[in-house]
Structures are given as C-alpha cells and as structure tokens.
N, C-alpha and C positions, 0 to 999 in steps of 0.2 A: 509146351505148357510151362515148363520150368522157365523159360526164357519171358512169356507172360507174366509171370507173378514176379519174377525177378523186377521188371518195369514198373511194374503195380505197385511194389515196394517201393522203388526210387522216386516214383510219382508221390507217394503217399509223404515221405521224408519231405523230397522238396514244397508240398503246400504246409506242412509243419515248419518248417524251415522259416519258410515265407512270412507264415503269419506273427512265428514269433519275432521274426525283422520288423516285421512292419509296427506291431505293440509296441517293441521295443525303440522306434523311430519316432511313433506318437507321444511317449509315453516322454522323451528326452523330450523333442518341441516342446511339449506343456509344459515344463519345469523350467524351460531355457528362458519363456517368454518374460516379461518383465512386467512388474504388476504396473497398475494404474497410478497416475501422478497424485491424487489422493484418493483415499480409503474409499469413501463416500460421496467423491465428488467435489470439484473444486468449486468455493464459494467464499461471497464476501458479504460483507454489509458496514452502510453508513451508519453511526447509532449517535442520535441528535437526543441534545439534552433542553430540546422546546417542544410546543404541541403542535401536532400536525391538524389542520384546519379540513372542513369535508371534502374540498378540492385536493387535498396532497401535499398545499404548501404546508412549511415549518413559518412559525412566527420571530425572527430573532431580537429582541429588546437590546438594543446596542445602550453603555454608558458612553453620552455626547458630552459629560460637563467635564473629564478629562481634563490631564495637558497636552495629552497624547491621541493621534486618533483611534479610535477603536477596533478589536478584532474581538473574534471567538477561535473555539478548537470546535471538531466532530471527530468522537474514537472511531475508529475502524476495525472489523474481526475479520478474519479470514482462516477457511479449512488447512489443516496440515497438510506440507504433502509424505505418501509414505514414508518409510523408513530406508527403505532402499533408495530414495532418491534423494535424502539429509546430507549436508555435509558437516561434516565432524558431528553427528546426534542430532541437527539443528537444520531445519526450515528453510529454505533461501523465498522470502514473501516480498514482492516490493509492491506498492502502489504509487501509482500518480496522477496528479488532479490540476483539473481544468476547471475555465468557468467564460460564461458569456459576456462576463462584465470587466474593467480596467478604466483607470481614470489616468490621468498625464499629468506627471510631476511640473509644479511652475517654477517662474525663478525666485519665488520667494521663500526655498525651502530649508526651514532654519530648524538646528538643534543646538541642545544646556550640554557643555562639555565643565567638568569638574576640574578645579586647578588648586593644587596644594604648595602647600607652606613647609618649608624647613621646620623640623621637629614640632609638627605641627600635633592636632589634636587625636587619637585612634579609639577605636571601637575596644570594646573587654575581648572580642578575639584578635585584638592584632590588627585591622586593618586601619588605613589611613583614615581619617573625615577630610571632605575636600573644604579648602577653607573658603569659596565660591564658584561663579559658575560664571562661563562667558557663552556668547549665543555667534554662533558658527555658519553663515552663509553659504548653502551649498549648490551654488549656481550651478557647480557643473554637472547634478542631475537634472538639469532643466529638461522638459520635453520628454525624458522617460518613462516609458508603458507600466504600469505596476498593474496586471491582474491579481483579483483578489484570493484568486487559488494558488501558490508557488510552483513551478512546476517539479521543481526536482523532485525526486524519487525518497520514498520514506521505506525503512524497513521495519518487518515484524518482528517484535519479541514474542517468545512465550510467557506469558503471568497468568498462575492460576488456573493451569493445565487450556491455555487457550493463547493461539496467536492474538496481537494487536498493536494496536500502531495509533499515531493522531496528529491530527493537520489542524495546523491554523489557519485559518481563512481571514485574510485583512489586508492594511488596515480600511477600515472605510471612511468616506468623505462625507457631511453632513449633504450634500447633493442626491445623495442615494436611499436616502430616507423614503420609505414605500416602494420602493423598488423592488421587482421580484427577478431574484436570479437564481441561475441553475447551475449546480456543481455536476462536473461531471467524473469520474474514478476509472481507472486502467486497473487491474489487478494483474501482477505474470509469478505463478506458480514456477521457480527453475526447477527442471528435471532434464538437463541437459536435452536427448532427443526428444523426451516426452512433455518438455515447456510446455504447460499451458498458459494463456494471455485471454483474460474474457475485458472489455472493455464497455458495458453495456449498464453500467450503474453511473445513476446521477438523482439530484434531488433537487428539489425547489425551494428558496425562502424567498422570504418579506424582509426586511432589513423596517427596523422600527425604533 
C-alpha cells in the first residue's frame, strides 16, 4: 500500500510538472511571436485632385498652351507598419507605378539652356539672371520610350501623423487628348521576413 501511494504521489507531481511545462512553453511561443507588419492591416490609396465620373474615370484638364508639355502629381497614403518592424522609429514604405500608355521621343527634341555674362545681372538673393537662352538639340534621345508613370520607386514620409508620398505622372503629348488611361501602384511594406508587397491598385483617367 505504502508503495501504491508512493506512485500515486510521483504520478500526481509528474502531471503537475507537465502541465506547468507545457503553460510555461505556450505562454514563451506567444510572446516570442512577432506581431503583424501593420496594426490594422497594410493599405494604400491613390487620392486624385479631379472628379471621378459614374464609370470610375477621373477627368484630368491638362494646361496645353504651355512651353513645356504637361504633367500632374496624385498623393498617395499608405498604413504604418508596426513599431517593431520601424527602422530607427520610421516606416520603410515604397511605392511604384506603371501605366498602359508611353509615346517615343523624336529627333526633333529641343530644350532653352540659360547662358550668363561676366558680372552680369543677380536676383536680391544672390543668384545669377541668365543674360539669354540657346535652344539644345537632343538627337541622342531620339526613339526613346517615356511612359507616363516613372517607374522608380518613391518613399513615404510621415506628415501629420500619416504616411505619404506623390508621383508625377507625365509629361503628355497633345495626341493623347481623350485618351483613357490606367495607372497602375505596387505598394511593399518592409518588415524584413514579414514584407508585405500588395500590387492590385490602379486607376483610370481622361486626359483633357
């Protein structure tokens, strides 16, 4: 009997034992795990300063009478990601953008380069005025692709307790007048193994 309970005892320690291992093992994983790349969910959006028509298009009114050909910007916002995944207190947000449309540089593409004079005339801050302007042939873009979204990569700041960022989109050719095209937006949240990359935002304008 004494040899019974003596078992019964050891038995009884060892599922005590056990169980506090095992809380104990659950309880460390949950703390270990690493929270989510943001709070609430990683998001973005394009935020356009035209009206959007009952179809979804934007309308954009481009100035044609120019010396130059025209462009616009679109801001973009984007979710923080946590704090545990910041570097130095700060965000790493990049976006990049595409688009359907590009026109081909001709040989006729000419720029106004400024050329100054010896003690010539300055501005009340100091800077030179150019005393005119010579026009610059730049054959050797001929044939080059210029789509109208840049592809490089833009980063976010925070302003105003909110990530954001802005892309210019241009410039355009008077050829494209009513033309409807579509931008398209990459967003990649860095959280080294927890990167997220969502790629699925785009929008449509008029060019006008």
């Amino acid at each position: 009997m004494k040899i019974e309970n003596k078992i019964a005892v050891q038995l009884r320690a060892f599922r005590a034992a056990a169980v506090t291992c095992l809380i104990l093992l659950t309880s460390c994983e949950k703390d270990d795990l690493p929270p989510d790349t943001c709070p609430d969910g990683c998001q973005a959006q394009m935020l356009w300063n035209y009206e959007k028509d009952a179809n979804g298009y934007y309308h954009v009114p481009l100035d044609w009478t120019g010396e130059y050909l025209p462009y616009f910007f679109v801001d973009v916002t984007a979710s923080e990601v946590d704090p545990y995944w910041q570097y130095n207190g700060e965000s790493v947000v990049e976006a990049r953008f595409d688009s359907n449309t590009s026109w081909v540089i001709g040989d006729s593409l000419v720029i106004s380069v400024p050329y100054y004079t010896p003690f010539g005339n300055y501005t009340s801050s100091g800077l030179p005025l150019p005393a005119g302007w010579t026009d610059v042939n730049l054959t050797q873009y001929s044939g080059e692709v210029i789509n109208i979204a840049q592809p490089t990569g833009i980063r976010f700041s925070k302003k105003n307790g909110q990530l954001t960022s802005r892309r210019y989109l241009g410039p355009f050719i008077p050829e494209m007048i009513n033309d409807t095209i579509t931008v398209y937006m990459k967003v990649l949240w860095d959280a080294g193994p927890n990167t997220v990359v969502k790629d699925t935002y785009s929008e449509k304008f008029i060019v006008e």
